[in-house]
C-alpha positions in Angstrom: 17.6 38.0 8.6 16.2 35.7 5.9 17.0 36.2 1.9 13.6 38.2 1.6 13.2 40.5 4.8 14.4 43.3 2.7 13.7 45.3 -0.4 16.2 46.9 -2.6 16.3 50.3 -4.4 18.4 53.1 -5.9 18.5 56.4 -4.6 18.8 59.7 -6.2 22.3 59.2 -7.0 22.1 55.6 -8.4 23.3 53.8 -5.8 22.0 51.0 -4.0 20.0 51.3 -0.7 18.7 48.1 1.7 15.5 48.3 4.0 15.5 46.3 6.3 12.3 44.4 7.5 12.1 46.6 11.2 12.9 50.2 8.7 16.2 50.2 9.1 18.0 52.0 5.7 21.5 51.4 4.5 22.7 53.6 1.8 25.5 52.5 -0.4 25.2 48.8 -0.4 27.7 46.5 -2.3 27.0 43.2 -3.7 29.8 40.7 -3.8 29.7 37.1 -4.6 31.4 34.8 -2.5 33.0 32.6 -5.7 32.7 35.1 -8.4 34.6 32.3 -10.7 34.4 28.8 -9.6 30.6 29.7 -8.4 28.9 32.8 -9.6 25.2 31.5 -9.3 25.9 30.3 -5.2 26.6 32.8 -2.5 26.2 36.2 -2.5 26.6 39.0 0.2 25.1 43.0 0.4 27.4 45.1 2.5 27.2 47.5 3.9 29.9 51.2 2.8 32.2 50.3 5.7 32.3 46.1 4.1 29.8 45.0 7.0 27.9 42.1 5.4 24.0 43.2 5.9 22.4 40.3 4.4 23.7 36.6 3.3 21.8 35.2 -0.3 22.5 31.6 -0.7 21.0 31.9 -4.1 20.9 34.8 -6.0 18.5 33.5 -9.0 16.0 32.7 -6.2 15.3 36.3 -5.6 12.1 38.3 -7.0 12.7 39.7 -10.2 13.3 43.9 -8.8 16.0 43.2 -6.4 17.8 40.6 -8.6 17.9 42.9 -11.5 19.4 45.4 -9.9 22.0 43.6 -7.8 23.2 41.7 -11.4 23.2 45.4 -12.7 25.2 46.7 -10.0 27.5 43.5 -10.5 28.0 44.0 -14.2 29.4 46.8 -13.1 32.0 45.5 -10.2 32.6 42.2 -12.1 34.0 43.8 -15.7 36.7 40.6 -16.2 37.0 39.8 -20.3 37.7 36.4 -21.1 40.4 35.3 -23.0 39.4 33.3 -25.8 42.7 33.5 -27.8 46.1 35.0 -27.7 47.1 36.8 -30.9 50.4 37.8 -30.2 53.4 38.6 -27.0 55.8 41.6 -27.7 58.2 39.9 -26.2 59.2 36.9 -23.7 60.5 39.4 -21.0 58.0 41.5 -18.8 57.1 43.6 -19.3 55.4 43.1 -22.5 52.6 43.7 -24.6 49.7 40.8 -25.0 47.0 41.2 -28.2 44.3 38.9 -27.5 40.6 38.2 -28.5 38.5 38.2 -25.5 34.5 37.5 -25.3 34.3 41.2 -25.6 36.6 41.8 -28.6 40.5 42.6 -29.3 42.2 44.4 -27.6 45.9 45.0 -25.6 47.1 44.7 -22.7 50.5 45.4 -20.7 51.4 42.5 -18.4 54.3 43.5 -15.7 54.9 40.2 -14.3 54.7 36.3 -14.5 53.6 37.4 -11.1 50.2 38.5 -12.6 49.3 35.1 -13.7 47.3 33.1 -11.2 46.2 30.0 -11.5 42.7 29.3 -10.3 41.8 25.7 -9.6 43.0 23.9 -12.4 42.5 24.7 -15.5 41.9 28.5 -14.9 44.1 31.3 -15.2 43.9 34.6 -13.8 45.8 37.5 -16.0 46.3 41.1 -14.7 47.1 43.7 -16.3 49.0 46.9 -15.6 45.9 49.2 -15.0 44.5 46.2 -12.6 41.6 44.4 -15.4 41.8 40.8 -14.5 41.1 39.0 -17.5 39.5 35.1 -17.2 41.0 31.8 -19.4 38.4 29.9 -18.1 40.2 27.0 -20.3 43.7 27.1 -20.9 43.5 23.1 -22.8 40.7 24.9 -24.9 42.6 27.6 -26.0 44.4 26.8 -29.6 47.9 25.6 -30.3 49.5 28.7 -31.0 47.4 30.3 -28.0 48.8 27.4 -25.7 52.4 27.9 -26.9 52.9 31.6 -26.1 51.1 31.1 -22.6 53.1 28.1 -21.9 56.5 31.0 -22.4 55.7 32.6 -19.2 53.7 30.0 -17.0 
């Protein structure tokens, strides 16, 4: 199947249903991208309820306007990851602790179990998770400022 021998919609219920070129309906489609960090605009998949991938787009912002606006919508949703653009202040140096940062989205404050819960991404991108399971992007962690760099450097 090609990128447009389908149409998107939203059923009663506001999810997401695929027709197929030949009729065929699937109810409760999921969009995922393929490299939701190091890629976001290249790859991107609608699966099917049981994860059975339905249709392969190469690139997303090539669609028609309808069915990319309402697979970015129904990302927005999926994706919610805050970036950290600052670290305020640590509770403590043992886990677990409490972190106040400044994301892209505002302040806020998270628990972090683990050093465990820090992945690093290809280099220089960090990974944080918190205790209720929000990842939370440092797309930069050179960018970040001194004091920023000195209490992340405590429990990389």
């Amino acid at each position: 199947m090609t990128e447009t021998d389908f149409s998107l919609d939203r059923n009663a219920f506001g999810r997401l249903v695929l027709t197929t070129a030949d009729g065929t309906v699937h109810e409760n489609i999921v969009p995922v991208r393929a490299f939701p960090i190091a890629a976001p605009d290249d790859g991107l998949s609608l699966l099917s309820h049981d994860g059975k991938e339905l249709v392969w787009i190469s690139r997303p912002s090539a669609l028609p306007a309808a069915p990319r606006a309402l697979i970015e919508e129904e990302l927005a949703g999926r994706e919610f990851m805050p970036e950290i653009r600052r670290l305020s202040a640590v509770s403590g140096f043992a886990c677990p602790c409490v972190w106040y940062v400044d994301t892209d989205r505002g302040e806020t404050a998270f628990v972090l179990k683990g050093e465990e819960d820090i992945r690093r991404l290809a280099p220089p991108n960090l990974l944080i998770t918190d205790n209720n399971g929000i990842h939370y992007l440092v797309r930069d962690m050179n960018a970040l400022d001194k004091t920023s760099r000195k209490l992340l450097d405590r429990f990389l």
